[in-house]
N, C-alpha and C positions, 0 to 999 in steps of 0.2 A: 363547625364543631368547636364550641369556643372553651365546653367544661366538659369533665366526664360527667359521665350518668351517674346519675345517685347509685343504683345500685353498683356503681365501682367502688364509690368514696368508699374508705373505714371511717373519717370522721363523722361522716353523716352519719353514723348508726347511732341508735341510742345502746346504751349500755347492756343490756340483754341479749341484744343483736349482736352487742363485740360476744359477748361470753359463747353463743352458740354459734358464732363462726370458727370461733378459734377452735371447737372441739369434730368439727368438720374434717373428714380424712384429709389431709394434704393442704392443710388450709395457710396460706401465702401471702403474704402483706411484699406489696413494692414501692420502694421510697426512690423516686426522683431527684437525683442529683442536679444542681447547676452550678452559675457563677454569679455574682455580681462585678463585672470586671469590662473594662476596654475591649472593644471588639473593633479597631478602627476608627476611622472619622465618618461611617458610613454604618454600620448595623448598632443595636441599640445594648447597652450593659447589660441585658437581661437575656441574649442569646442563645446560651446555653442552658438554661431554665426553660424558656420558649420551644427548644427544640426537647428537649426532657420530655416537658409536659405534652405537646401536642403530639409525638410521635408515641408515646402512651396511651395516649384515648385512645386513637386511633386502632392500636392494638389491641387493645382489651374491648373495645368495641365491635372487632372481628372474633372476639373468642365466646363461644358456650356461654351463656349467662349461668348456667348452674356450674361451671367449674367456680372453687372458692380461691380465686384470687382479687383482693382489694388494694386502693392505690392508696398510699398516707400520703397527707400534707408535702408538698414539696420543699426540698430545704435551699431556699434560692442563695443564700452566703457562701461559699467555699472558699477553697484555699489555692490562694493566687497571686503570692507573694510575687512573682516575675513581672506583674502588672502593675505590679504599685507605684510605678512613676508615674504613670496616665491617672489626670481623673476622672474622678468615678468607679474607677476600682476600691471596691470593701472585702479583705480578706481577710479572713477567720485563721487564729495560727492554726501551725498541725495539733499541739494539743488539743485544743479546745474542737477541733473535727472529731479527733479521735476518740474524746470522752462524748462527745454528742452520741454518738453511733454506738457506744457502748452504754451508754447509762438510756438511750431509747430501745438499743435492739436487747437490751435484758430484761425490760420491763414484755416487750412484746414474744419472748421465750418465757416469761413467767405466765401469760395469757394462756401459754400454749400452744402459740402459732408453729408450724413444722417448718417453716421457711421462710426466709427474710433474703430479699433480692436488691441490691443496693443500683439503681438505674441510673448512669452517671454520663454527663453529654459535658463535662469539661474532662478535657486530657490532663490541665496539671491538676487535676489526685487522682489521679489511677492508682497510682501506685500508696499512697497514703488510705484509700479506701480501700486497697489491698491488707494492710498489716491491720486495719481496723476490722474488717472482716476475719482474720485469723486470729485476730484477739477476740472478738466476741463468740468463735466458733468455738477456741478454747473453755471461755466463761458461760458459755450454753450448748452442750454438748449436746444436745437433744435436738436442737435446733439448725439447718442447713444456714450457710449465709453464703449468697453468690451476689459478688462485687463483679457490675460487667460496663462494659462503655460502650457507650450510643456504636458509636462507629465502628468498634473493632469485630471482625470474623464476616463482616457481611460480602463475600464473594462477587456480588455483583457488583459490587462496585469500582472494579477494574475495568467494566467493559464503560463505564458512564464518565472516569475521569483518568485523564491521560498520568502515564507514568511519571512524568516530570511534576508533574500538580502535587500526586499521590506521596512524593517523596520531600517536596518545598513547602503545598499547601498546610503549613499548620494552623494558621490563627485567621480568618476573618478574609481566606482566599476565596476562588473559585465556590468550593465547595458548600461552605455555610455561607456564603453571601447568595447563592442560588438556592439552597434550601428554603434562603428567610422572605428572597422573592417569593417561593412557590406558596410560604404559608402563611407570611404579614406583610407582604408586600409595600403595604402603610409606611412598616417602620425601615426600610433601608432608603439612604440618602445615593437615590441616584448620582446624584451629581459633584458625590465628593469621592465616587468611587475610583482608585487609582491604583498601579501597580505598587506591590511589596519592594521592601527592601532586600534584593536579592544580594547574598554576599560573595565579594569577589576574590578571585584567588588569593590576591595581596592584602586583602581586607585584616585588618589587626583582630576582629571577632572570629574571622574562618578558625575553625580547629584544627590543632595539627591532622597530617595525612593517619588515615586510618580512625578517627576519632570524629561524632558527626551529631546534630543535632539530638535526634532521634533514632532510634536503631541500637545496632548489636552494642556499641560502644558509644553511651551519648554522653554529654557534660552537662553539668545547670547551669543552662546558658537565662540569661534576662532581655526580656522583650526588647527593653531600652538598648543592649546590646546591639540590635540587628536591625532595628527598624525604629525611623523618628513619626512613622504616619502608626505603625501599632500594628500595622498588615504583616503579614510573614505568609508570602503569596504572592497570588495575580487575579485581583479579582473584576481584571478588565473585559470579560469575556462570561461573567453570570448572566443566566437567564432563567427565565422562568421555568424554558419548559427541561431543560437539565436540571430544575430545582425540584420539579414535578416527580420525574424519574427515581431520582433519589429518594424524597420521599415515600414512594411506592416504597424503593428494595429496603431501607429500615424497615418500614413496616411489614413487610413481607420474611424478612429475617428473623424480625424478635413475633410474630406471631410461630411461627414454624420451632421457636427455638423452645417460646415458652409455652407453648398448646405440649411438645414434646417431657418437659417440666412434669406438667400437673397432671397429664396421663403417667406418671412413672408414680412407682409409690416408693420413691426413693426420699429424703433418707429414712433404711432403715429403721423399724423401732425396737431396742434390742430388750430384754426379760427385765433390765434393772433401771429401766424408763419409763418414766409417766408423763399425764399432765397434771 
């Protein structure tokens, strides 16, 4: 499964096709988030784009061919200032993310579309695809916008990776180095794979007590901070067939999340709304 199927693409339509999609009940465009950024000395820049993209087909290949949801163009650039000492890393400031997402998702609320799903597989802009999404929700009221990230809410995935991973593995651990076995196998460098820079109590980057990478109380910490190989993890211990598994529960999650989506005739359409 190397592309989606034509009938996913929106750009493959021609222009008649976009106009009678958009006026289709609940009709849902979803834009693929990633990064161009360091993922270690061992998986390839384009990681989280690769996992975007492929965990998408996959989904939408398991749903209804007559539900009307279509996939746009993926946006491989983000924003990944913490990466910018490694290179290979190209990141987009937050402005210029913000006005992207705004000046595309107005154009695709003036089509008509009821729903714009922001599908996003890098962690640093969560939060920036967050305030972009309520900015455009503001500037197209008519229009739903759900910003969500690859990994977050999928339950199963507590039983696939151990709690110490779950709470260290942030960048190019366990996790994503066994996902990229299971699905490019090609592109991970066996043999430069190596333990993270795990930080130690006396470590001048640990944060004070109470204050932590990620979590209730985090700080913007930078890669270069924590780690001189780029890992922030252990990715001595991927395999394929844990790469396997996890693929499955993605794909098993955002089918059940977004089959639940397009069956709702949510949002609303109130008396002083149109297309």
């Amino acid at each position: 499964m190397s592309i989606t199927s034509h009938h996913q693409r929106f750009d493959y339509f021609s222009w008649p096709k976009a106009a009678e999609a958009a006026k289709r009940d609940g009709a849902t465009l979803i834009w693929p988030f990633g990064a161009c950024e360091q993922h270690g000395p061992h998986l390839p820049l384009a990681t989280d784009n690769l996992f975007a993209e492929r965990i998408l087909v996959a989904v939408l290949d398991r749903m209804p061919e007559h539900f009307p949801i279509w996939k746009l163009p993926s946006q491989l650039f983000g924003f990944s200032p913490e990466h910018a000492s490694f290179p290979g890393t190209i990141s987009l400031s937050a402005e210029f993310l913000l006005q992207l997402v705004l000046e595309v998702g107005r154009q695709i609320s003036s089509m008509g579309f009821r729903r714009l799903v922001l599908f996003n597989a890098h962690g640093g802009q969560i939060g920036l695809l967050q305030a972009a999404a309520r900015e455009l929700r503001l500037q197209c009221p008519s229009m739903a916008v759900l910003p969500c990230f690859l990994w977050s809410g999928v339950s199963s995935l507590e039983n696939l990776i151990p709690l110490e991973e779950r709470l260290n593995d942030l960048h190019a651990g366990l996790a994503e180095t066994s996902l990229m076995l299971s699905i490019f196998p090609e592109l991970v460098g066996m043999q430069k794979i190596s333990d993270g820079d795990h930080l130690s109590p006396d470590s001048p980057a640990t944060p004070p007590l109470g204050w932590s990478l990620e979590g209730a109380s985090p700080y913007a910490w930078l890669t270069k901070d924590l780690s001189d190989s780029g890992v922030i993890g252990d990715a001595r211990q991927a395999n394929k067939t844990l790469g396997k598994a996890l693929e499955e529960a993605l794909v098993e999650h955002w089918v059940e999340l977004l089959t639940t989506l397009m069956l709702s005739k949510w949002p609303p359409i109130s008396d002083k709304e149109s297309y």
